[in-house]
C-alpha positions as CSV (number, residue, x, y, z in Angstrom):
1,X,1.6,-22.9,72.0
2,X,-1.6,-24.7,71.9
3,X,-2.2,-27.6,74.3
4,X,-0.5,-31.1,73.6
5,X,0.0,-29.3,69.8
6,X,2.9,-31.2,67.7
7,X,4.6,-28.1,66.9
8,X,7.6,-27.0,68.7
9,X,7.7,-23.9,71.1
10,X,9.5,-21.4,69.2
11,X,9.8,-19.4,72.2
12,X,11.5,-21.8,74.4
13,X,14.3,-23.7,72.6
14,X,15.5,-26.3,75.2
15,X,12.3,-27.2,76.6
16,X,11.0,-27.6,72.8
17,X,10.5,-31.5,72.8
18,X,7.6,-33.8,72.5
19,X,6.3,-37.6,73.3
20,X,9.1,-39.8,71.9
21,X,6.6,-41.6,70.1
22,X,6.0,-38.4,68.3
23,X,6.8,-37.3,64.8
24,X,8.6,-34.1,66.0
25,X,10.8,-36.4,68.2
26,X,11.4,-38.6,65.1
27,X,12.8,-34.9,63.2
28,X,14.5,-33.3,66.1
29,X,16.8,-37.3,66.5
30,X,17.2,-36.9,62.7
31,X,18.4,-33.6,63.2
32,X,20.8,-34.0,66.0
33,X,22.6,-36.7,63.9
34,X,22.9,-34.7,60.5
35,X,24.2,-31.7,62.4
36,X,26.7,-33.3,65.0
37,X,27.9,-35.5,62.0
38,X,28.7,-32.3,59.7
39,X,30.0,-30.6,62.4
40,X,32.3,-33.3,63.0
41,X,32.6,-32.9,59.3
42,X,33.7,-29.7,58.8
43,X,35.7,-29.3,62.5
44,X,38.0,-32.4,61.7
45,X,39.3,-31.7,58.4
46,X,39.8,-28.0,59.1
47,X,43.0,-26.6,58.3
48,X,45.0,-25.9,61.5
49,X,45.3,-22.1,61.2
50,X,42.1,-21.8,60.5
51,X,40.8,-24.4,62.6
52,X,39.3,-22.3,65.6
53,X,37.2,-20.3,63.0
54,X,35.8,-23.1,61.1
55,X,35.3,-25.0,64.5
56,X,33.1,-21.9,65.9
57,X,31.4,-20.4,62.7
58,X,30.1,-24.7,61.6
59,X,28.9,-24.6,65.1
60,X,26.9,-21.7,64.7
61,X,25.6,-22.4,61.5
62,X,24.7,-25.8,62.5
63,X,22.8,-24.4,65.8
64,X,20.8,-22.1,63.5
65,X,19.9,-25.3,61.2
66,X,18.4,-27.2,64.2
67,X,17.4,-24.3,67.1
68,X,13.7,-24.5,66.3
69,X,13.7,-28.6,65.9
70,X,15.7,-30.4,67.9
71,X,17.1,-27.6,70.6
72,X,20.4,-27.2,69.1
73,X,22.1,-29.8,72.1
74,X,24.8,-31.1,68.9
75,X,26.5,-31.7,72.0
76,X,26.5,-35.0,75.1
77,X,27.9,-32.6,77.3
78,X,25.1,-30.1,76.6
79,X,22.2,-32.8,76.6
80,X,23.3,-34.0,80.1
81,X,23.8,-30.7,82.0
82,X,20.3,-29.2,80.8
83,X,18.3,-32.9,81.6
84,X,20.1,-32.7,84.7
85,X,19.2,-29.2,85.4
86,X,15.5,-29.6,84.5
87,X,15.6,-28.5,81.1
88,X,15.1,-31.4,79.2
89,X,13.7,-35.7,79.9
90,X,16.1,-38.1,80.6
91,X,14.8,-40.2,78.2
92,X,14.9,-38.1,75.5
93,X,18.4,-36.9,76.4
94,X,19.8,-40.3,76.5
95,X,18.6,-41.0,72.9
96,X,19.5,-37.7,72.0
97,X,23.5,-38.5,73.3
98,X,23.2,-41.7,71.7
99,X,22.2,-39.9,68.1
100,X,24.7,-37.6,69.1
101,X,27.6,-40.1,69.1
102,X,26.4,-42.0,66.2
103,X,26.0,-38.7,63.8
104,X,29.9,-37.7,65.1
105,X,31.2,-41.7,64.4
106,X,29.4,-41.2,60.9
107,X,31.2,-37.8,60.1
108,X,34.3,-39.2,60.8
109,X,34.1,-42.3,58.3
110,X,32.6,-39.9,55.8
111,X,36.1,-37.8,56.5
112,X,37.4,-40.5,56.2
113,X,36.8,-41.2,52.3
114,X,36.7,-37.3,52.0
115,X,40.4,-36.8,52.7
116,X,43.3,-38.1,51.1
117,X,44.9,-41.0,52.2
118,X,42.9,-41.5,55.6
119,X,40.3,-44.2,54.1
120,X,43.7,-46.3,55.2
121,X,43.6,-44.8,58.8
122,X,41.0,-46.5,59.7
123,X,41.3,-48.7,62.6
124,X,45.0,-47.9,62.0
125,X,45.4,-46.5,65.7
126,X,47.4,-44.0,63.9
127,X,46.2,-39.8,63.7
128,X,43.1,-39.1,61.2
129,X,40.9,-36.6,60.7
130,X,39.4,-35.0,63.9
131,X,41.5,-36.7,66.6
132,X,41.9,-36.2,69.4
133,X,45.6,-37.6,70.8
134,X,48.8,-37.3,72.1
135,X,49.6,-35.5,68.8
136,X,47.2,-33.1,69.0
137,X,47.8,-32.8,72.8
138,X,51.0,-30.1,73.2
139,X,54.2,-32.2,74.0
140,X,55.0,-30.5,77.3
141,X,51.0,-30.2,78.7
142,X,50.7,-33.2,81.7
143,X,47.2,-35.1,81.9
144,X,46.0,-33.0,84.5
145,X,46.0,-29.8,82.2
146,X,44.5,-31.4,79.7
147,X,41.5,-32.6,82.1
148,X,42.2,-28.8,83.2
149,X,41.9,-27.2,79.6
150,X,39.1,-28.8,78.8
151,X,36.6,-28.6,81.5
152,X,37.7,-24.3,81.4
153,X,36.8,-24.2,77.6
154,X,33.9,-26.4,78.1
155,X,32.4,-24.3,80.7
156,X,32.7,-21.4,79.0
157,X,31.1,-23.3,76.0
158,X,28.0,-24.4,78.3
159,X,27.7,-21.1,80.6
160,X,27.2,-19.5,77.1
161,X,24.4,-22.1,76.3
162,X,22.6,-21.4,79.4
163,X,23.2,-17.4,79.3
164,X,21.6,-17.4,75.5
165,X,19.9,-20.8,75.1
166,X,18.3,-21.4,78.5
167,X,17.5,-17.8,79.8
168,X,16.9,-15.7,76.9
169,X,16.4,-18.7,73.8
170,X,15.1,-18.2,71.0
171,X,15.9,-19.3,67.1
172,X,16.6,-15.9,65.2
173,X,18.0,-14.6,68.2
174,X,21.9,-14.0,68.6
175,X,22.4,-17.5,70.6
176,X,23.8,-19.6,67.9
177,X,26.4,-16.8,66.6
178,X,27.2,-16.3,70.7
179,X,27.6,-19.9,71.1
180,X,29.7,-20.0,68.4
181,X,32.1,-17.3,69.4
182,X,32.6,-19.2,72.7
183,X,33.7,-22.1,70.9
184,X,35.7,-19.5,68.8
185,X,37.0,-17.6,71.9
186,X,38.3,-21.2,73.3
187,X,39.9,-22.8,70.4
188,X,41.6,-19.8,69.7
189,X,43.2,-19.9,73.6
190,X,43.3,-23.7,74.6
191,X,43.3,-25.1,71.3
192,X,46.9,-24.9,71.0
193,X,47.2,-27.1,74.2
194,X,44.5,-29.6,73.7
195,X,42.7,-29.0,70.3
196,X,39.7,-27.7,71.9
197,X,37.1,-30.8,72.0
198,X,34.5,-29.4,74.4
199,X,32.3,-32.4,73.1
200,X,32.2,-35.5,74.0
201,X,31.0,-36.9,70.5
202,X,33.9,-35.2,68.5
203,X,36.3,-37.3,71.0
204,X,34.3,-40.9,70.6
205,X,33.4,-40.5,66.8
206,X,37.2,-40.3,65.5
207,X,38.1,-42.6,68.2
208,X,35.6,-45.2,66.8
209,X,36.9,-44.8,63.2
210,X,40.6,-44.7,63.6
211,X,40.9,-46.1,66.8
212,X,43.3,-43.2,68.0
213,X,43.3,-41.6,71.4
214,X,42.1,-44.6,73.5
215,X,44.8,-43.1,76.4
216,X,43.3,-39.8,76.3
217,X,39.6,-40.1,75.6
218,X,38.7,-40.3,79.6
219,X,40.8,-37.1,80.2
220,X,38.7,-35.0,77.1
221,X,35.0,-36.4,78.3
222,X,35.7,-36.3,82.1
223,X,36.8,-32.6,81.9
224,X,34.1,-32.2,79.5
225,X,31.4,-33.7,81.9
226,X,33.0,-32.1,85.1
227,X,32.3,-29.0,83.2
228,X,29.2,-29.6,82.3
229,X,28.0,-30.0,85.7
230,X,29.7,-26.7,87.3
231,X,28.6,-24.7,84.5
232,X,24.9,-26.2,85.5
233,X,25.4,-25.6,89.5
234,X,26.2,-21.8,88.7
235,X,23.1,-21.4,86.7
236,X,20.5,-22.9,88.8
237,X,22.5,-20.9,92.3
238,X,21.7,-17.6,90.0
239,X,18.6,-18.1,88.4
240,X,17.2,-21.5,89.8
241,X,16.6,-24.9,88.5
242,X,14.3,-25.8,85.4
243,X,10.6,-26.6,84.9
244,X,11.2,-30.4,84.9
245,X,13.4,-30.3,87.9
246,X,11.7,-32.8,90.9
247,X,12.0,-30.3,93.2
248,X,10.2,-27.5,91.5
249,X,7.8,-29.3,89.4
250,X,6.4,-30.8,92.9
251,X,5.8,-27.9,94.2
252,X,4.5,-25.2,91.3
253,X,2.3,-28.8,90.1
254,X,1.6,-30.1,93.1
255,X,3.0,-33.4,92.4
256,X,3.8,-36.6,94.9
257,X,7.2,-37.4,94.9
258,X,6.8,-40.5,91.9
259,X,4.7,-38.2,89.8
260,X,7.7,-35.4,89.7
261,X,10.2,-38.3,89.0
262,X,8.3,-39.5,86.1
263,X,8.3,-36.1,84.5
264,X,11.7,-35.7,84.8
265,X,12.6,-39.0,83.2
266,X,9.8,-38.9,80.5
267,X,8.4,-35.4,79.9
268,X,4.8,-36.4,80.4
269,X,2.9,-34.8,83.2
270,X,0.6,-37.3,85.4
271,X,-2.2,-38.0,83.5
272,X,-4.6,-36.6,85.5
273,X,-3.4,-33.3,84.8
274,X,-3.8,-33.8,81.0
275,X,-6.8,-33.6,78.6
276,X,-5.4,-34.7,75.4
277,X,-2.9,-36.9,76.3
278,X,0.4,-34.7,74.5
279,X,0.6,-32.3,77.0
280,X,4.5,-31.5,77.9
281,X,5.7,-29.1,80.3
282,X,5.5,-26.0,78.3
283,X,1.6,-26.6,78.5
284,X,1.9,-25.3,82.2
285,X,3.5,-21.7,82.0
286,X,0.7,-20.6,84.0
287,X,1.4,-22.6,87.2
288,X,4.6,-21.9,86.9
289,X,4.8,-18.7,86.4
290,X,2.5,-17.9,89.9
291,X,4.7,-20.4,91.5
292,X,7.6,-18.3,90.8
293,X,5.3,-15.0,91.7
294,X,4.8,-16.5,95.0
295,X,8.3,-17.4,95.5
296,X,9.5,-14.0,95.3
297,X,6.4,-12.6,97.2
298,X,9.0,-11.5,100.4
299,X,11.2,-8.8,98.6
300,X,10.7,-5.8,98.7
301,X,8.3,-4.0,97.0
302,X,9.1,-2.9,93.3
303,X,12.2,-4.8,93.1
304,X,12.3,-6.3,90.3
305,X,12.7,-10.1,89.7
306,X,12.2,-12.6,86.6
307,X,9.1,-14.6,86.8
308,X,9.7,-16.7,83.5
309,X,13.6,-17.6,84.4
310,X,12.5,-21.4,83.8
311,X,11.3,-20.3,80.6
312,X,13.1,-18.2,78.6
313,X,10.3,-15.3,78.2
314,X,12.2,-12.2,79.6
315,X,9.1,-10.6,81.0
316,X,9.4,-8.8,84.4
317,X,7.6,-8.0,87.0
318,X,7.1,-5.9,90.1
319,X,7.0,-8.2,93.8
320,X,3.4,-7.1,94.0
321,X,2.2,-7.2,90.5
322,X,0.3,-10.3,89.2
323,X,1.7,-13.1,87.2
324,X,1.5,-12.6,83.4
325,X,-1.1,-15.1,81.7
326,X,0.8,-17.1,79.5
327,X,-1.6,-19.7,78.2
């Protein structure tokens, strides 16, 4: 990717993001809306026997639609774990959860009109389209499975993310149809206990609309959250923390303490590193990928470890070969 270009990375789908005064920021919010709002869509009004399958294959499909734009997050839960891990700005990512939430509130007036007879649901309090509540929850499941169900199915969800998205991305690759099949894999098992949220928007979108589930919404997005956190401690144990983390950027940039801060809320690398002003992370594979050489520069010889784990770019190397240039 060229320096401070406005094109997305299509090599690295979660760090793809640019200034959020860009154009491409503009399309990839856009994005995120339309996609969590069709998801929400198409997963609310699905027949139940065929709900885990429409649930997982819409997710997929809609991954594919925005992989190369926006990231694919279509998800809070998502969004937060990879800012958190170093993946993605905060400031983007808390826009991007906002859009997130709107686009799933919007799908679920639009089901609304869609179906029969829920246009008089609204604001009812009573079941609609894509609730979640104590009638979708199983009668004899106690609030402490249902905290329980979710964070398992949403960690699966996100491990799958991170295994696909975050260490081997790429749009065209199999990491939407994988992500899918996780979603897939845990409707079909805790669906029948909980109805398989795993997203904090599909909870808060049909509880805007219909005003159902108020008792149980803290118990869905808590587990989801919890979730969301673990799922990110057991990637960055195995494979490390992202580019935009503090505590690596500081050292593979040589940042001060404020400057590493600053990129993790906003992207944007200290401008004295920059020469056109757009630069974003991905503009510094280079640094990173020596820093990473020299981190693993006390194994043993020949073993083999992955320079470009931050990255995505499955390229390895020997302890005592030289870093790839990547620019």
């Amino acid at each position: 990717m060229g320096s401070g270009s406005d094109t997305v990375d299509k090599d690295s789908v979660f760090a793809n993001y640019k200034s959020v005064f860009s154009r491409q920021f503009a399309v990839s919010l856009a994005v995120e809306f339309v996609g969590v709002m069709f998801f929400q869509i198409l997963g609310g009004t699905s027949a139940p026997k065929f709900a885990p399958f429409v649930n997982g294959f819409a997710l997929a499909v809609w991954i594919y639609v925005a992989a190369n734009i926006s990231g694919g997050h279509l998800n809070p839960a998502v969004s937060f774990s990879t800012a958190v891990c170093g993946f993605y700005p905060l400031i983007h990512t808390l826009v991007y959860i906002v859009l997130q939430i709107i686009g799933a509130i919007v799908g679920a007036w639009v089901s609304a009109g869609l179906v029969p007879g829920a246009g008089d649901l609204i604001h009812s309090g009573a079941t609609g389209p894509g609730c979640f509540d104590r009638t979708t929850i199983h009668q004899d499941l106690t609030d402490g499975q249902v905290f329980g169900w979710e964070c398992v199915m949403t960690f699966t969800l996100i491990s799958c993310v991170y295994a696909c998205g975050v260490a081997k991305p790429g749009h065209g690759s199999h990491t939407p149809f994988a992500v899918g099949l996780a979603l897939l894999a845990c409707a079909g098992s805790g669906g029948q206990y909980t109805g398989a949220a795993l997203n904090p928007a599909r909870v808060l979108g049909p509880m805007v609309i219909f005003n159902c589930g108020n008792d149980v919404a803290g118990l869905y997005i808590g587990g989801q959250f919890v979730a969301a956190m673990l799922a990110m401690s057991v990637f960055a144990f195995v494979s490390g923390l992202g580019p935009l983390n503090p505590w690596v950027a500081k050292r593979a940039l040589g940042l001060s303490w404020p400057e590493a801060v600053y990129l993790w809320i906003t992207g944007s690398p200290p401008s004295r590193l920059q020469k056109t002003g757009r630069e974003n992370i991905n503009d510094f594979k280079q640094q990173f990928a020596e820093f990473y050489a020299s981190e693993g520069s006390d194994v043993p010889k020949n073993k083999i470890f992955d320079v470009e784990r931050c990255f995505g770019i499955r390229k390895l190397v020997t302890a005592d070969s030289q870093a790839p240039d990547l620019a």
